[in-house]
C-alpha positions in Angstrom: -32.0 -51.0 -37.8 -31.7 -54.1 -40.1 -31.0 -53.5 -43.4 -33.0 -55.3 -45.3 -31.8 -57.6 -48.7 -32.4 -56.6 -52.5 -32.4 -60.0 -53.2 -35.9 -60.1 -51.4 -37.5 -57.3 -53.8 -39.2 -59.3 -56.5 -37.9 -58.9 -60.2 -34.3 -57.7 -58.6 -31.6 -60.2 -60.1 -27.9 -60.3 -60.5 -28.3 -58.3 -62.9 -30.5 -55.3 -61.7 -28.8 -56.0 -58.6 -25.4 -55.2 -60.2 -26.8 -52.0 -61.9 -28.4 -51.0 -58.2 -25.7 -50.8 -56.6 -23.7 -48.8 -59.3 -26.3 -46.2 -58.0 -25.1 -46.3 -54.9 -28.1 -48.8 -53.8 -27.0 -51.4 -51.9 -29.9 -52.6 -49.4 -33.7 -51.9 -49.5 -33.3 -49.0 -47.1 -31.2 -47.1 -49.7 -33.7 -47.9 -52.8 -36.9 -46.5 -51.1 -34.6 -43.5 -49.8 -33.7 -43.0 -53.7 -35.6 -39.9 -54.2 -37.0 -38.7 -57.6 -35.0 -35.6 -59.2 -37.9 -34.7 -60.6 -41.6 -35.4 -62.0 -43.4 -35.8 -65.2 -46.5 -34.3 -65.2 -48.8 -35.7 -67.8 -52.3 -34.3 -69.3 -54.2 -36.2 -72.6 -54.3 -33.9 -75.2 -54.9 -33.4 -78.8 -52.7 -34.8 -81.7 -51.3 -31.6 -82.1 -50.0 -31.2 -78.4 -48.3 -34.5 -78.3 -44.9 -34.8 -76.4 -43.1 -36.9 -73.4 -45.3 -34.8 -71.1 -48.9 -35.3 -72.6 -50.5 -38.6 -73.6 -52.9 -39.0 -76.5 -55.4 -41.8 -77.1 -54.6 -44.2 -80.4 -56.8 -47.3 -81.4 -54.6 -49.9 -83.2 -55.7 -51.2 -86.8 -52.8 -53.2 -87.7 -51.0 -56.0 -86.2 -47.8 -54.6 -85.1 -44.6 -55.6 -87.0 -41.2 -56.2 -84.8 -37.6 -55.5 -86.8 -34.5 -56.6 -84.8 -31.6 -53.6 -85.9 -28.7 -55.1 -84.0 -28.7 -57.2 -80.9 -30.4 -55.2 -77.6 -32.1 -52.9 -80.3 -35.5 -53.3 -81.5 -38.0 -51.6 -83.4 -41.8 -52.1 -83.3 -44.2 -50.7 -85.6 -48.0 -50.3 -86.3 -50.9 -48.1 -87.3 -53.3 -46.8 -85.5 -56.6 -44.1 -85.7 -55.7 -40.8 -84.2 -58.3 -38.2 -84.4 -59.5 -39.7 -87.5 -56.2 -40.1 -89.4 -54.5 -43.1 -89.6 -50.6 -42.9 -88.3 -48.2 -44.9 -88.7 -46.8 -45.6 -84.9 -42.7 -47.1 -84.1 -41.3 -47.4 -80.7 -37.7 -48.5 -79.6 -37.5 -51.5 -77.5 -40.5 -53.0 -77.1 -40.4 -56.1 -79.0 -42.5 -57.9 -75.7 -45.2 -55.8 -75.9 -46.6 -57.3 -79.3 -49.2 -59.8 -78.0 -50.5 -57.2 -75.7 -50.9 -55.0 -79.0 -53.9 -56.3 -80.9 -56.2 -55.2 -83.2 -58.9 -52.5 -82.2 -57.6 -52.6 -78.5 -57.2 -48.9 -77.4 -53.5 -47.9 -76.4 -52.3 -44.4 -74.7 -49.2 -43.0 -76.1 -46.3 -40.3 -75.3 -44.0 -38.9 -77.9 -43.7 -36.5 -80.9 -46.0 -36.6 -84.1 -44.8 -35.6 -87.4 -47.6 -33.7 -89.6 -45.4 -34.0 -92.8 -44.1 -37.5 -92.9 -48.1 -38.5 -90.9 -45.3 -40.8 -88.2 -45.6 -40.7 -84.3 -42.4 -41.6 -82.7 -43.6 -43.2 -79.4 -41.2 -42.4 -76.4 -44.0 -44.8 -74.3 -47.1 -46.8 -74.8 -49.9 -47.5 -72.0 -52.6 -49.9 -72.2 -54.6 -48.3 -69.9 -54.8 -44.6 -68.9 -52.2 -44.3 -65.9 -53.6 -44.6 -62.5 -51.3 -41.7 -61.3 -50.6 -38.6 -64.2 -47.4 -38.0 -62.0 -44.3 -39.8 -63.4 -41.2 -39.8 -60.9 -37.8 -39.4 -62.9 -34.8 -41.2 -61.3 -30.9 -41.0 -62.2 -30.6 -44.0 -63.9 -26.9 -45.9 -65.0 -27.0 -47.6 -68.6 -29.0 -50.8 -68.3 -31.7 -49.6 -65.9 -34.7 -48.1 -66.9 -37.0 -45.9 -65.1 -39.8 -47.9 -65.5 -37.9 -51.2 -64.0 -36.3 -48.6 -61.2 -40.4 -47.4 -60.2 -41.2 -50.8 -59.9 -38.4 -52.2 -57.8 -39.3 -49.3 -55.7 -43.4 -49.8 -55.2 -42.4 -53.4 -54.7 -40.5 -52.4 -51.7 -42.6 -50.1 -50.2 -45.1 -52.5 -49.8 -43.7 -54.4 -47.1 -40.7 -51.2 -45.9 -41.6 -49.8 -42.3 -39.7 -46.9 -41.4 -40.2 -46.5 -37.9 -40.5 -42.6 -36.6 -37.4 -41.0 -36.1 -38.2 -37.2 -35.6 -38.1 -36.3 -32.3 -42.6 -36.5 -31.6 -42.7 -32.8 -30.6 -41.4 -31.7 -34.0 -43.7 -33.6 -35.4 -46.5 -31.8 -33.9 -45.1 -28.5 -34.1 -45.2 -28.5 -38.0 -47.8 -30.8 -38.3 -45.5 -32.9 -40.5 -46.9 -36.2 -42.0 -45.1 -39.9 -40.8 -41.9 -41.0 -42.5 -43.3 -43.6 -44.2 -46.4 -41.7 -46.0 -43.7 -39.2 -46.9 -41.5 -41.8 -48.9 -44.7 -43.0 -50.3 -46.2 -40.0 -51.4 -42.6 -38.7 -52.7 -42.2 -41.6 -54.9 -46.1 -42.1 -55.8 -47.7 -38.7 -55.4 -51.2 -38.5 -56.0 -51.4 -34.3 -56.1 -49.5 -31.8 -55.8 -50.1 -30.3 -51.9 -49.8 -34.4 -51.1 -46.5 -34.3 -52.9 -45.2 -30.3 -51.3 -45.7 -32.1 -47.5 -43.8 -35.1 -48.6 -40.6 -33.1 -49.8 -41.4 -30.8 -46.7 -41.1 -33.7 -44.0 -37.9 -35.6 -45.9 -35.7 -32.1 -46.4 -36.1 -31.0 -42.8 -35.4 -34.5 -41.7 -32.6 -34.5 -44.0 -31.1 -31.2 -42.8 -32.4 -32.0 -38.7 -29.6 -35.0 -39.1 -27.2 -33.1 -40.7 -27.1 -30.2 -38.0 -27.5 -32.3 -35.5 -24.3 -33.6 -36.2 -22.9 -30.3 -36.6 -24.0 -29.6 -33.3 -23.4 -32.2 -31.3 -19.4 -32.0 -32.3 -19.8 -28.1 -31.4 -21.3 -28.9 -28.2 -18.3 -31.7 -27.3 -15.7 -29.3 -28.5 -16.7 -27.0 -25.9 -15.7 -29.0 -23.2 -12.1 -29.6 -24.7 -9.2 -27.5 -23.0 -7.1 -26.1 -25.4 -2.9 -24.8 -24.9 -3.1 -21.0 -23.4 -0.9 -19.7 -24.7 1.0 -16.4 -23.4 3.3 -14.6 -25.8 4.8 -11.0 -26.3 2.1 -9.2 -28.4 4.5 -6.4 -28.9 6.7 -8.4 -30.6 3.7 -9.5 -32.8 2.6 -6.2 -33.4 6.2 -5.1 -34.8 5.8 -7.9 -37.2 3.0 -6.6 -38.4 3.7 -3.4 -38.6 7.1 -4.2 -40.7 5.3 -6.3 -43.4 5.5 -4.4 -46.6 1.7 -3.7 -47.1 -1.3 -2.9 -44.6 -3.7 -6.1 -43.5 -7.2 -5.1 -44.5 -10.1 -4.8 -42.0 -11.4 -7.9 -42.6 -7.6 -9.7 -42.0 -7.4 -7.1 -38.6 -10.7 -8.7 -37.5 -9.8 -12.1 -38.0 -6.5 -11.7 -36.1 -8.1 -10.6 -33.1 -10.0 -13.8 -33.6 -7.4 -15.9 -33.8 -5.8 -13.9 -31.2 -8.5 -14.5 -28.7 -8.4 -18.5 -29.1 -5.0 -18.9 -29.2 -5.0 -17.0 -25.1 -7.8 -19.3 -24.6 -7.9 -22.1 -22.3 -10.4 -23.8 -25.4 -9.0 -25.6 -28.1 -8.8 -23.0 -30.8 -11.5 -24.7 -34.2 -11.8 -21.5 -36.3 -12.4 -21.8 -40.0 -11.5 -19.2 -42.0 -13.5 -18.1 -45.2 -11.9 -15.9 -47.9 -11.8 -15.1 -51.5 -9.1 -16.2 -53.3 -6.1 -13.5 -53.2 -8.1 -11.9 -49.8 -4.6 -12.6 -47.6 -5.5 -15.8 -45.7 -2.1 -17.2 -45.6 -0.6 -14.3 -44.1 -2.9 -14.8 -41.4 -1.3 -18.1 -40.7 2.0 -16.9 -40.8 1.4 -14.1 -38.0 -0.4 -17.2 -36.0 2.5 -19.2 -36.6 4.7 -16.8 -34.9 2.7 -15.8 -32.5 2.8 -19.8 -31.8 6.7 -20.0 -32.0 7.1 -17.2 -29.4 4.7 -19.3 -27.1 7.1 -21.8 -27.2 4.6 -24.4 -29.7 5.8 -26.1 -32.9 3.2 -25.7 -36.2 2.0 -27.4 -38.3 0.4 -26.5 -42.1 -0.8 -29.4 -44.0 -1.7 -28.4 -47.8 -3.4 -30.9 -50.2 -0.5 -30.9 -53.3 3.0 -31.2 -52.9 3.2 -28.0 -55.0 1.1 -26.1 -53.2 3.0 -27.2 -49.8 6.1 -26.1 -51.6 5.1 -22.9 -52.4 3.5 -22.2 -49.2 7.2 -22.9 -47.6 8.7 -20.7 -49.6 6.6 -17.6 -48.6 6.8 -19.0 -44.9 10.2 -19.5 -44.6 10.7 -15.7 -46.7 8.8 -13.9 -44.1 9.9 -16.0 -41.1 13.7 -16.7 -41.5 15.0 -13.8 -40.5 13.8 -14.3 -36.9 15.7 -17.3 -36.4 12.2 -19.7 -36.7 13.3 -22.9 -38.3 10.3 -23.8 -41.0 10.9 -27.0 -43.0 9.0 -29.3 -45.6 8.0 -32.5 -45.4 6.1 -34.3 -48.7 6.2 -37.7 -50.3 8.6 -37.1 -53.1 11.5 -36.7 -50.5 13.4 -40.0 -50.3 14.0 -41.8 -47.4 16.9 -40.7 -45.9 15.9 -36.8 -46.3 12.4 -37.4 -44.4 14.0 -39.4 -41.6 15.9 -36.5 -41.0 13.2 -34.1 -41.0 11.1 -36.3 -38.5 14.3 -37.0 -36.0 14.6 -33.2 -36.1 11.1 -32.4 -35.3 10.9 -34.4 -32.2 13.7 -33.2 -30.7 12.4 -29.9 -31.2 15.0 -28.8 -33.8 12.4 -27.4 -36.3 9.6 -25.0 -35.4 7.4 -25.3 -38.2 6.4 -28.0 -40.7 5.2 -27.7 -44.3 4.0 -30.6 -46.0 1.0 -32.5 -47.4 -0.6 -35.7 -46.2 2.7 -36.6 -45.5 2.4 -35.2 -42.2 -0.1 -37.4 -41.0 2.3 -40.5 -41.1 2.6 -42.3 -38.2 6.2 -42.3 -38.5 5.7 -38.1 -38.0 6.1 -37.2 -34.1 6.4 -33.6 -32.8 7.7 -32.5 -29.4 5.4 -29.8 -28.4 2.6 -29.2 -31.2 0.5 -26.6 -30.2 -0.8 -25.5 -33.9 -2.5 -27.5 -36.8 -3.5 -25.1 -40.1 -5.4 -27.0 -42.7 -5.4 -24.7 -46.2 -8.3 -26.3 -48.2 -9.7 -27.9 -45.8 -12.6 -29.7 -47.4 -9.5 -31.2 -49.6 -8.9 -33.6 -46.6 -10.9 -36.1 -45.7 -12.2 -36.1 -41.7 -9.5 -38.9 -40.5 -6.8 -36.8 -42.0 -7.6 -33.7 -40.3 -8.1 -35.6 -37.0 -5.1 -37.6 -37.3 -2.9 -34.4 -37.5 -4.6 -32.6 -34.6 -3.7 -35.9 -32.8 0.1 -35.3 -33.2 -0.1 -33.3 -29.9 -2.2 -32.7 -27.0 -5.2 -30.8 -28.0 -3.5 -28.1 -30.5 -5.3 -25.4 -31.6 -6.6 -26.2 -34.9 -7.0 -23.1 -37.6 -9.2 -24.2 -41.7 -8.5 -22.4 -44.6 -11.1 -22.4 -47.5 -11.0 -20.3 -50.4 -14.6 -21.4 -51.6 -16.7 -18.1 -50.3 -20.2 -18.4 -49.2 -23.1 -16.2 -47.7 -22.7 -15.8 -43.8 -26.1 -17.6 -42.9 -25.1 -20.6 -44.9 -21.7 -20.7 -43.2 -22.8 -20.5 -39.7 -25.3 -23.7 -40.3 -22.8 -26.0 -42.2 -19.7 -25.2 -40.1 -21.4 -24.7 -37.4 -19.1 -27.0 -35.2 -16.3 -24.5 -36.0 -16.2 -20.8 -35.3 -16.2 -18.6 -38.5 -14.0 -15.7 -39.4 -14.7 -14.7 -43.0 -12.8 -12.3 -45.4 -14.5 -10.4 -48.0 -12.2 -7.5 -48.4 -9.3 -8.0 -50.8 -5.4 -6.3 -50.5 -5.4 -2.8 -51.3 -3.4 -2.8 -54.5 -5.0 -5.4 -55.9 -7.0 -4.6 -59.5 -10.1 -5.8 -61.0 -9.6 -8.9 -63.5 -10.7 -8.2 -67.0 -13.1 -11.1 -67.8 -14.5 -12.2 -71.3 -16.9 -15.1 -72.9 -15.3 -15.6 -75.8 -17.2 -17.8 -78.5 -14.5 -20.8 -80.5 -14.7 -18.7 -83.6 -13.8 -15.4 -82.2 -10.4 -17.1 -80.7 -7.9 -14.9 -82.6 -8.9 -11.8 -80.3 -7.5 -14.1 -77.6 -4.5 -15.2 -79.4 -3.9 -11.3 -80.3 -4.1 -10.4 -76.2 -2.1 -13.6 -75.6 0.8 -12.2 -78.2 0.5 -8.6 -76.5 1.1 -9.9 -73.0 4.1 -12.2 -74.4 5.1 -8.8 -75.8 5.5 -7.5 -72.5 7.4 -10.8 -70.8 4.3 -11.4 -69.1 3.3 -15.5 -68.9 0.1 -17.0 -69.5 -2.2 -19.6 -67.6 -4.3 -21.9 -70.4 -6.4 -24.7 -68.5 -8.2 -27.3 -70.5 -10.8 -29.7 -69.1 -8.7 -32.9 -70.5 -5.4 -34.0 -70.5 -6.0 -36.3 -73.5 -8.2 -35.6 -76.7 -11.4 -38.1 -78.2 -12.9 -38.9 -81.2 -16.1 -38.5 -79.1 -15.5 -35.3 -77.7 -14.7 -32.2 -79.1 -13.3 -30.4 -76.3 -9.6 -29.3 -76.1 -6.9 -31.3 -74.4 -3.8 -30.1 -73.3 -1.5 -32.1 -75.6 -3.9 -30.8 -78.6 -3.4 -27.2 -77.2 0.5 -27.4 -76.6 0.5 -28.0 -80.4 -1.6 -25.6 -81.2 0.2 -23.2 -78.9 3.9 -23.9 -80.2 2.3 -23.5 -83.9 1.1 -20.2 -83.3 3.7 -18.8 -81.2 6.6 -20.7 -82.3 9.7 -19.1 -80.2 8.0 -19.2 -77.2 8.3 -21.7 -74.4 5.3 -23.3 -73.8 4.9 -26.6 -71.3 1.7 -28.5 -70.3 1.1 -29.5 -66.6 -1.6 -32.1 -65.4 -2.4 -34.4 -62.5 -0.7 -37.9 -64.3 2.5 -36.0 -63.8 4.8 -37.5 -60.5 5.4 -35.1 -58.2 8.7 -34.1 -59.0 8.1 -33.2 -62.8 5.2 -31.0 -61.2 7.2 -29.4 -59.4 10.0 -28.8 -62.3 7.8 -27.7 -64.6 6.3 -25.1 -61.3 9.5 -23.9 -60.8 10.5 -23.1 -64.1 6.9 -21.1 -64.8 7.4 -19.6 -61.8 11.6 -18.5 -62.0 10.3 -17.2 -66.0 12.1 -20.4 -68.3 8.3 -21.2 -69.5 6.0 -18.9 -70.8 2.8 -19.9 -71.4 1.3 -22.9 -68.9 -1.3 -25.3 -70.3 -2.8 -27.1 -67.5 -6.1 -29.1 -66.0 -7.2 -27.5 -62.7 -4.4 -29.2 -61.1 -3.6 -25.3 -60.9 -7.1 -24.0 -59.2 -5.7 -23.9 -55.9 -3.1 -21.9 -54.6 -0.6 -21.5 -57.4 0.9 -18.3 -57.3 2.9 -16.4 -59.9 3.4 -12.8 -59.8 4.1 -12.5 -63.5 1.2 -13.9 -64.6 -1.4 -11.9 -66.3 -3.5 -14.1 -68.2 -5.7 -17.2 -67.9 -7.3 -18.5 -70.4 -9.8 -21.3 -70.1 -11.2 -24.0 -72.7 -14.2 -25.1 -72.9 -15.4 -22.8 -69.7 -19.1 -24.4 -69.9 -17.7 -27.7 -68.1 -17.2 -25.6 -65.2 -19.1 -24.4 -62.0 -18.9 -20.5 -61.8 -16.7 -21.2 -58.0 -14.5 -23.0 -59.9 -13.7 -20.6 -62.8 -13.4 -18.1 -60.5 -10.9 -20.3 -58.4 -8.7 -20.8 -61.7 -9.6 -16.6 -62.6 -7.8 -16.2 -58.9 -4.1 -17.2 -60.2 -3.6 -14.2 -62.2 -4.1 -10.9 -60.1 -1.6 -11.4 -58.0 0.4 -8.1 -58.6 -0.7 -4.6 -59.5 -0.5 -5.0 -63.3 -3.6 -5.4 -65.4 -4.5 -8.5 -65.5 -7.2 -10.7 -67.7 -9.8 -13.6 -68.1 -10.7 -15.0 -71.4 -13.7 -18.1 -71.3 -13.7 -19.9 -74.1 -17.3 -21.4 -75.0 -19.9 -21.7 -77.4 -22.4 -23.0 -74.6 -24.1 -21.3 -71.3 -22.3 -18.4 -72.0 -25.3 -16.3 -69.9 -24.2 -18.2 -67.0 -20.6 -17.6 -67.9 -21.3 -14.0 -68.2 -21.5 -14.0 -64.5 -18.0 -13.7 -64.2 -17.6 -10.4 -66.6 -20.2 -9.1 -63.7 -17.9 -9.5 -61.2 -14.8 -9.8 -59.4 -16.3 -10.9 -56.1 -16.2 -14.7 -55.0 -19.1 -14.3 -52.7 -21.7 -12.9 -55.2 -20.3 -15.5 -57.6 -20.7 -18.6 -55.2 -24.2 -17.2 -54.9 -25.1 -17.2 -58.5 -23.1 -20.4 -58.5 -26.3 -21.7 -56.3 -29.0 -20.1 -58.0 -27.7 -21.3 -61.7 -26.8 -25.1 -60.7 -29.7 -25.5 -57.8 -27.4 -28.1 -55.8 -25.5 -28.1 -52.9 -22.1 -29.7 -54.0 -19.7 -26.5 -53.5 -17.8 -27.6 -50.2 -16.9 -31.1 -51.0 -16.6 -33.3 -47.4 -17.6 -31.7 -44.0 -15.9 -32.6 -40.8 -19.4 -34.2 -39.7 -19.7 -36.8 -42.9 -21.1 -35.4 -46.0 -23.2 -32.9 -47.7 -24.3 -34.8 -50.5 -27.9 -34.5 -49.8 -30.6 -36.6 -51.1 -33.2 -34.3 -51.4 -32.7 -31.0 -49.8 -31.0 -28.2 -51.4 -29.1 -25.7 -49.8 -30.3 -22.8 -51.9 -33.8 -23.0 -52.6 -34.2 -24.6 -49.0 -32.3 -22.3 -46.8 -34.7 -21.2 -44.3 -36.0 -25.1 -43.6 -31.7 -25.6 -43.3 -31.1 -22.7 -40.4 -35.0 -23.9 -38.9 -33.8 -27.6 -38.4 -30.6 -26.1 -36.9 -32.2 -23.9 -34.1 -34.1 -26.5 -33.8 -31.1 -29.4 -33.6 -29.4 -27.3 -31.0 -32.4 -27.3 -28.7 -33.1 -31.1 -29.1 -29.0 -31.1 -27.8 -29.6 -28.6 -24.9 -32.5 -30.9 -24.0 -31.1 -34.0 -23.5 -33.5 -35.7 -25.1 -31.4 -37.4 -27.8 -30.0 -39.9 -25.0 -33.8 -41.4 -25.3 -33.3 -42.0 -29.1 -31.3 -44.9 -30.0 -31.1 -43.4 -33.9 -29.4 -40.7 -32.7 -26.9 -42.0 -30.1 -26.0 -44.2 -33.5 -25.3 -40.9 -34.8 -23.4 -39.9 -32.1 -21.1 -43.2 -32.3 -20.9 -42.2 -35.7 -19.3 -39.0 -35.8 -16.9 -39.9 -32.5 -15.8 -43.2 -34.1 -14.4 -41.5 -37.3 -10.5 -41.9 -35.6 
C-alpha cells in the first residue's frame, strides 16, 4: 500500500509536520490510525455546572480586550450575560479569535466559574453549538494542540481509503462494520453504540494481526528439525538428587519439559515463566548439563555484564567439579582476553559460554552448539536472539522471563513458543515484609535500616534518578548517598547506576556482594538478577514512579536466604496502589493488579513477532476479543487462505526478514 504524504494534508507545515512525527506520525496512514485515548463527552448546562466537560451559553456585551504576557502567551478578556449576571470572561491563547467575538453575538463556553470573584476561566470558546458533543482526546507533544491534531485528521479522512483487510468471512461472522467507517466513527463518533462497534472492529483487527503473526512463526517452527539428543539420564538424575535443596513441583514439571524437547527431533523454543527467586536458573544449569553429556556446547546470553557475571559464577560453582569447562565472554574483556575465549570455543575447548550481547559478535563461532538460553528475554531485541540461535545448526533455544503473567494471556502472546511456568517458590524461602511508608514517617525506616546494620546485614536503596532537579523533588542517588553517610556515618555506603562503565559496575558488585559495602544506593540497574544472600532490605524512593511488576522485581533482590527479610516504599502518592504489594508476595497476583490499576498492555517489552505496543486494544480489559482473534488467526493459517491476501503475505515477509 502507498503511503501517502503529510505534506498533502492541508494546514500541515514544517512545522506541524516536525511536531507529527515526534508522535510517531510520519505518513497519512499513521495519522488517521492515531486513535483517541479517550473522549470528552459534553452536555450544556447551567452556570453552576460549568467545567471542561459541559458547555454553557454566554452572550458577549463588551468588545473583548487582548493583553500580550510574554511572547507565545496571550490573554483575552470580555464580558458577557450568563443567566442574567454579567461575568467577566478570559481565555489563554486566543488572541485571533477577537474579530470573530463581537458584540451581542452568542458564544458557547467550557471552563470553571468562580461565584466569589463573579470570573469564568474559559478552557474553550465555540461560536456555534458543536455539531458532535463527543470530543476525541489525543497524546499531544508541546506545540500541538488537540484542536489542530482533530483537524489534520478529518482533513485526511476525507480523501483516506483503507481498503478491507479482514479476511470477508470474519467480517460476516461478527457482523463487524468496514475499516474505514470504523476509523471514522472512532475519531468522529456520533453515539455511543456507533462508537462501541468502531473500537470493536479496530481491537480485534488489531489483535487478528498480532496473533497472526504469533501463529504463523509457531506454525514454521514446527517444520524445523531440531539436535536429538541422547544422554545418560542417570547421570542427570544423580545431579539432581546431590544439589543441596529439593526442586519444587513446578521446577520437576518443567524439567520433564525441557527434557522432552531436548530428546526431540524438534527444535526445542520453550519459554519459561517464573517469579523472581522461583529457581529458573537452576533449570538451565541441569539443561546445560544434560547438553554437555550429549556432546553440545551452551550458550547463556544475559542482558548486563553483571548479571552475566554473576550467572557464571553460580554456573561454573555447580558445574566445575564435573570437569565442564564454563567461561565468560562480555565487552569489558580487552582484546587479547576475548580472542582467546573465541579461539577456544571453536575448537571445542570450552563447553559453556556466559556472556552478554557479546556473544552475538560475528567474530564469536562455536564448534558444536546445540543450546541457546536467553535469561530476560524480552531484554533482547528479535535480531539478537536470532543471531545467537544462528551460531549453530538449529540449537535448541530455551527464554527466561521473570515478569509473571496469567496462563491464558501467556499462551496468546507467546504463542509461537511453548510455555512452562513456575509459580511455586523454594521451600525455605520466607514471606518479604512490605511497607508504604509516607516521606514524613522516614525515621521508622532509618530505625529498621540501623537494626539490620546492627546485625551485618546490607541494604538495597533504589532511587528513580541518578541526578537531582530544581524541578523535581524526587530523590537522586548522589542526594541520598549524602544523606545516607550523614545518618549513618561509619558505614560504607556506595551508589550504583547505569552511567557507570562496566567495570566500576562490576567493582562496586563485587564489593556489595564479598560484604566491603554496606548499604547500596542504586536506579533499577539492580531489578534484574542481582543476587546477594546477605541482603535483607530494599528500600525504594519515590515508589509511585513505579509499575507494581517492577517494585516487585526490585522487592525480588532481598529474600534470597532464610532470614527475615523486608520492603519499605517510600511515597506520599498512590499509595492504595502501592498497598498492593503489603497484600502480597506473589508475582502473578501482582502482575494482575499491575493490569487492572495501569489498564495498558506494556509489561513484556519486545515480542519475538514485532511489538506489543498496541494502538488501541488492551490486553486486560480486552482479553477475551485477544484469545477470539487468536483461535481465530490459527484457523485462517490452517486454511490456507492467507496465500490469497497480499497484506498478509507482507506480513509474512515481515516477520521471516527480521535476520
Amino acid at each position: 500500500m502507498i503511503k501517502l504524504s503529510l505534506q498533502n494534508i492541508k494546514g500541515i507545515g514544517p512545522k506541524s509536520l516536525s511536531l507529527l512525527n515526534k508522535l510517531g506520525i510520519i505518513n497519512v496512514s499513521d495519522l488517521v490510525n492515531y486513535y483517541p485515548y479517550r473522549y470528552n463527552i459534553f452536555k450544556i448546562s447551567s452556570l453552576k455546572e460549568a467545567s471542561d466537560q459541559n458547555i454553557v451559553a454566554a452572550q458577549i456585551i463588551s468588545n473583548p480586550i487582548v493583553n500580550y504576557i510574554k511572547r507565545n502567551f496571550n490573554r483575552l478578556s470580555f464580558n458577557v450575560i450568563m443567566e442574567n449576571k454579567s461575568i467577566k470572561v478570559t481565555i489563554f491563547n486566543r488572541a485571533f479569535m477577537k474579530t470573530n467575538l463581537t458584540i451581542d453575538k452568542k458564544v458557547y463556553l467550557q471552563g470553571k466559574y468562580d461565584e466569589k470573584k463573579n470570573t469564568f476561566v474559559a478552557s474553550n470558546i465555540f461560536l456555534n453549538i458543536p455539531d458532535n458533543m463527543v470530543q476525541p482526546v489525543y497524546h499531544l507533544t508541546s506545540g500541538l494542540t488537540n484542536q489542530a491534531l482533530t483537524k489534520y485528521i478529518t482533513s485526511a479522512l476525507e480523501s483516506y481509503e483503507q481498503k478491507e483487510i479482514l479476511p470477508s468471512y470474519l467480517n460476516d461472522r461478527y457482523d463487524f462494520i468496514s475499516h474505514n467507517e470504523a476509523l471514522k466513527i472512532i475519531h468522529n463518533p456520533s453515539d455511543a453504540n456507533l462508537l462501541k462497534k468502531a473500537k470493536l472492529k479496530l481491537i480485534y483487527k488489531e489483535f487478528f494481526d498480532f496473533t497472526f503473526k504469533v501463529n504463523y512463526l509457531k506454525y514454521q517452527n514446527k517444520n524445523i528439525s531440531g539436535i536429538k539428543k541422547e544422554y545418560p539420564e542417570d547421570l542427570v538424575n544423580t545431579f539432581i538428587s546431590n544439589l543441596p535443596f529439593s526442586l519444587t513441583e513446578d521446577q520437576i514439571c518443567t524439567l520433564e519439559d525441557i527434557s522432552k524437547d531436548l530428546t526431540s527431533s524438534s527444535k526445542m523454543n520453550r519459554l519459561i515463566i517464573g517469579d523472581v527467586g522461583s529457581g529458573k536458573t537452576i533449570l538451565c544449569v541441569i539443561a546445560m548439563y544434560a547438553n554437555y553429556l550429549a556432546g553440545y556446547q551452551s550458550a547463556f546470553m544475559a542482558p548486563t555484564e553483571i548479571l552475566a557475571q554473576q550467572h557464571y559464577n553460580s554456573i561454573n560453582k555447580l558445574l566445575a567439579p564435573f570437569n565442564i569447562v564454563t567461561e565468560l565472554l562480555v565487552g569489558s574483556m580487552t582484546k587479547k582476553e576475548k580472542d582467546n575465549i573465541i579461539k577456544r570455543l571453536i575448537n571445542n575447548e570450552i563447553d559453556i559460554i556466559v556472556g552478554t550481547h557479546t556473544l552475538i559478535q560475528e567474530s564469536v563461532t562455536f564448534s558444536n552448539l546445540g543450546l541457546v538460553i536467553t535469561d530476560e528475554q524480552h531484554r533482547f531485541g528479535v535480531m539478537q536472539r536470532k543471531l545467537l540461535s544462528e551460531k549453530g545448526s538449529n540449537p535448541d533455544a530455551l527464554y527466561l522471563s521473570a515478569t509473571p503473567i496469567p496462563r491464558t494471556y501467556a499462551l496468546a502472546l507467546y504463542g509461537d513458543l511453548d510455555v512452562s511456568l513456575i509459580k511455586t517458590k523454594p521451600a525455605g524461602r520466607k514471606e518479604i515484609f512490605t511497607k508504604v511508608v509516607d516521606f514524613k514517617n522516614l525515621k521508622i525506616v532509618l530505625q529498621a535500616i540501623y537494626e539490620e546494620l546492627k546485625e551485618k546485614h546490607q541494604i538495597f536503596v533504589v532511587s528513580p534518578l541518578i541526578e537531582g532537579s530544581e524541578e523535581s523533588d524526587l530523590e537522586s542517588v548522589n542526594a541520598l548517598k549524602e544523606k545516607f553517610q550523614k545518618a549513618f556515618k561509619n558505614i560504607n555506603t556506595e551508589i550504583l547506576h547505569g552511567k557507570l562503565s562496566n567495570e566500576e559496575k562490576q567493582n562496586i558488585m563485587n564489593n556489595f556482594k564479598n560484604g566491603v559495602i554496606n548499604i547500596l544506593i542504586s536506579t533499577t540497574v539492580v531489578e534484574v538478577g542481582v543476587d546477594v544472600s546477605n541482603a535483607t532490605m530494599m528500600v525504594i524512593f519515590n515508589a509511585e514512579r513505579f509499575g507494581l511488576a517492577t517494585l516487585h522485581q526490585l522487592r525480588g533482590r532481598v529474600g534470597r536466604n532464610d532470614l527475615e527479610c523486608s520492603c519499605y516504599l517510600i511515597s506520599d502518592y498512590n499509595t492504595e496502589r502501592l498497598k498492593v504489594l503489603e497484600e502480597s508476595n506473589d508475582g502473578f497476583y501482582i502482575s494482575q493488579k499491575d493490569f487492572e490499576l495501569r489498564k495498558e498492555g506494556d509489561l513484556f517489552g519486545t515480542r519475538q513477532s514485532g511489538t506489543m505496543n498496541f494502538k488501541i486494544a488492551n490486553l486486560y480489559s480486552d482479553g477475551k476479543i485477544l484469545l477470539q482473534a487468536k483461535k481465530d488467526s490459527e484457523e485462517y493459517i490452517n486454511s490456507k487462505e492467507y496465500l490469497n491476501s497480499s497484506y498478509y503475505n507482507d506480513i509474512i515477509k515481515e516477520i521471516t526478514s527480521l535476520d
